[in-house]
C-alpha positions, -999 to 999 in steps of 0.1 A, spaced: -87 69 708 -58 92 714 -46 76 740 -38 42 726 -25 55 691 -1 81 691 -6 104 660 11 142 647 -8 170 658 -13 174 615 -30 144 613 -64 153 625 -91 186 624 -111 201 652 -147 194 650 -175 221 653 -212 221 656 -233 196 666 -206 167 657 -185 181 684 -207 164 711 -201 130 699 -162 133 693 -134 159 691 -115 152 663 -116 132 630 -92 113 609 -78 130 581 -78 115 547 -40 106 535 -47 135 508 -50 159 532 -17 140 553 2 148 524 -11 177 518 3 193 554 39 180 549 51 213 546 56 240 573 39 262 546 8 244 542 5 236 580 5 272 586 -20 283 559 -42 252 573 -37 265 611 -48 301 599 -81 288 581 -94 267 611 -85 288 642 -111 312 656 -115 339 685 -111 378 678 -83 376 650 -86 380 619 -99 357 596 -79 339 569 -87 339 535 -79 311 508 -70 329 479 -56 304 458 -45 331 431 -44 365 436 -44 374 400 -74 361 388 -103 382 374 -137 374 385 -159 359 359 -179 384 344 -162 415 350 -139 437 315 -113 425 322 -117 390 325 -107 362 294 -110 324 293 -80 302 288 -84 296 256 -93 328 243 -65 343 259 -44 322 234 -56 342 209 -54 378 216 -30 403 213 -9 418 189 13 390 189 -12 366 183 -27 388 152 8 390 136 10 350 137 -19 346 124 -16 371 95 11 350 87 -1 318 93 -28 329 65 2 342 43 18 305 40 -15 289 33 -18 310 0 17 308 -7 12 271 1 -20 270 -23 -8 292 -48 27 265 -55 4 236 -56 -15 253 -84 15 262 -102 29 224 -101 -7 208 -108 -8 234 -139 23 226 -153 25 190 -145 -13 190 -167 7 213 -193 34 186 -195 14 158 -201 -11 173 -223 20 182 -246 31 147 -242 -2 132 -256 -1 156 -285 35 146 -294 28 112 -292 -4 112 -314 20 132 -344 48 106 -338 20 79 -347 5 95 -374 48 100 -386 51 69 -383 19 54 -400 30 77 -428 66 65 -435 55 33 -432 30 37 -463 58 52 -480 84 26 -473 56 0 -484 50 14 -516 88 25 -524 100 -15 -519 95 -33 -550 96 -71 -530 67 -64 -505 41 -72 -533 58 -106 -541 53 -113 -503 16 -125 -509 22 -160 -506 11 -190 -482 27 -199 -450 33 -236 -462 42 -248 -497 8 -269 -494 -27 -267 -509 -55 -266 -484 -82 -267 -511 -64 -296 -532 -45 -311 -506 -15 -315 -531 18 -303 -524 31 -273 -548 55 -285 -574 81 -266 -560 116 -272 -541 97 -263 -510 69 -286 -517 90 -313 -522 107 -307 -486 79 -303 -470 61 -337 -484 97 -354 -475 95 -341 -442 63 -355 -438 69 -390 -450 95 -390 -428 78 -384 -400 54 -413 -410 80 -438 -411 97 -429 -377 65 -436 -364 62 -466 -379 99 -476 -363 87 -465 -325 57 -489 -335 77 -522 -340 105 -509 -311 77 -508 -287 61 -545 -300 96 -559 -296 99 -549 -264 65 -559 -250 67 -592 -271 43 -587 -296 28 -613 -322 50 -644 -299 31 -673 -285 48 -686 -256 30 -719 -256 40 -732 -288 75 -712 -282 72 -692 -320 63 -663 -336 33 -659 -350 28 -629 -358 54 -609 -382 71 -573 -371 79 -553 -402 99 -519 -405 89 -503 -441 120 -491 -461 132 -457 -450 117 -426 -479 143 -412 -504 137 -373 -509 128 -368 -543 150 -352 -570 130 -317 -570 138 -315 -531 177 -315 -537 175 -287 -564 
């Protein structure tokens, strides 16, 4: 297989054990191509695979870290949250949130204060009011003579009053009576009423009554 396709030394990994009878060497994926770019990683790869009486390499991928388990040893996120530093942000984290709290009462107090007095004020400028209004009522010496109907016309009788307004009011009325009667014979003029085209005449009469004259007690 080498023979016919050419590859980097990188590209494939020394088999041991029993799958070294079968072949020598295996493909390497592209990850691990990639992976042994660098003279670094090459190296460190080299060191982990070779054998004999040296020393044997050791992938330690960081040398800081603490075994699970041991005192010394804190999880990611719980190292987020210890320390000094950490306690002083949160003592002050908790300081804004009652700060925070404490405003919100204070505005939701007096905005309740504000509009209780504002209810309160409103109900004694009613009552004010209702009272000067009873006052001003009874002070005016007119608002009795105010008791009257809202047309000079008796529902009960069905007479007009004998008053100036009476009077205008029954001449408005016959006035609308005969303009009604004028639209009538307008529109049987124009549509040709009461004329019999066969014998070429008219037989039928189109009168217009004689307009009404207000009477004398309406012009006083």
């Amino acid at each position: 297989w080498l023979k016919f396709h050419r590859c980097p030394p990188h590209w494939v990994v020394p088999v041991r054990g029993p799958r070294a009878r079968g072949s020598a060497m295996q493909p390497r994926s592209r990850s691990a191509r990639h992976g042994l770019k660098t003279k670094e990683a090459l190296e460190k790869e080299r060191l982990r695979n070779r054998s004999g009486g040296y020393f044997r390499y050791e992938d330690i991928r960081n040398p800081i870290d603490v075994v699970s388990g041991c005192p010394s040893h804190i999880g990611s996120k719980a190292r987020m949250n210890a320390g000094h530093f950490c306690e002083e942000v949160n003592y002050m984290e908790r300081e804004i949130k009652k700060t925070v709290r404490d405003e919100n009462t204070e505005v939701r107090r007096a905005r309740n204060l504000d509009r209780e007095e504002a209810r309160w004020r409103a109900i004694s400028n009613q009552e004010m009011a209702s009272h000067a209004r009873v006052e001003r009522m009874q002070a005016d010496p007119m608002m009795g003579r105010k008791n009257v109907s809202g047309q000079p016309y008796n529902i009960v009788s069905q007479e007009y009053n004998k008053t100036p307004a009476g009077a205008q009011l029954e001449h408005h009325d016959n006035m609308i009576r005969y303009r009604s009667k004028v639209r009538t014979a307008s529109l049987a003029m124009r549509n040709h009423l009461g004329f019999n085209p066969i014998i070429g005449e008219q037989t039928h009469a189109i009168s217009i009554p004689p307009p009404p004259r207000p009477p004398p007690l309406a012009l006083a």
